[in-house]
N, C-alpha and C positions, 0 to 999 in steps of 0.2 A: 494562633495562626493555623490556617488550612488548609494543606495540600493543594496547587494547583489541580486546576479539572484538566482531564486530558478527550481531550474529542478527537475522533475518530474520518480523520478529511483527507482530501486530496489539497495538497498544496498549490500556488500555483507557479510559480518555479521551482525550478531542479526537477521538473517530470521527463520522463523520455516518453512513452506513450499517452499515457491518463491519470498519471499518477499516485497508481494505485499503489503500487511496492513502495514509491516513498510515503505515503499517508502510512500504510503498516509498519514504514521502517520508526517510521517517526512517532508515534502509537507507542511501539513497545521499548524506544529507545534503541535502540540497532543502524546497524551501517546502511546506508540504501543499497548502494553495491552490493552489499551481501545478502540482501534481500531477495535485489535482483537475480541473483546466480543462483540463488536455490530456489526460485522459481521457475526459474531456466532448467534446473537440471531437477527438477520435479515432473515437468515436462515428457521429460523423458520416459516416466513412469503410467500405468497406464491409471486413469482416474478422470474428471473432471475438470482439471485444473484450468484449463483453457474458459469453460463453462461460468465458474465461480470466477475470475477476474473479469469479465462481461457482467456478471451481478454486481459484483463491489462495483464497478466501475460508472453503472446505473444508480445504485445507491447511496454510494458514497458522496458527499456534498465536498462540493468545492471549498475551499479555509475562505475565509473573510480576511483581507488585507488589512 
């Protein structure tokens, strides 16, 4: 037997904006919540962040139902 494949989507519920922190939370196995919150408070730092969730958010494919 072999491993599920894990792809890399946006869901389409449980999003709050575009779903990008839960397709990540859900990717790596993690809380969405707490995905959320340390993007949140990533935010705060000075970087990109805002930048790269506009790309994921472009790139990333919606999940198939």
């Amino acid at each position: 037997m072999s491993a599920p494949v894990r792809s890399l989507s946006r869901p389409r519920e449980g999003t709050v904006i575009a779903g990008v922190c839960a397709g990540l939370a859900d990717y790596f196995g993690l809380s969405r919540g707490l995905v959320r919150v340390l993007f949140l408070l990533s935010c705060l730092l000075p970087g990109p962040q805002f930048v790269l969730y506009l790309i994921l958010w472009v790139l990333m494919p919606k999940r198939a139902v």
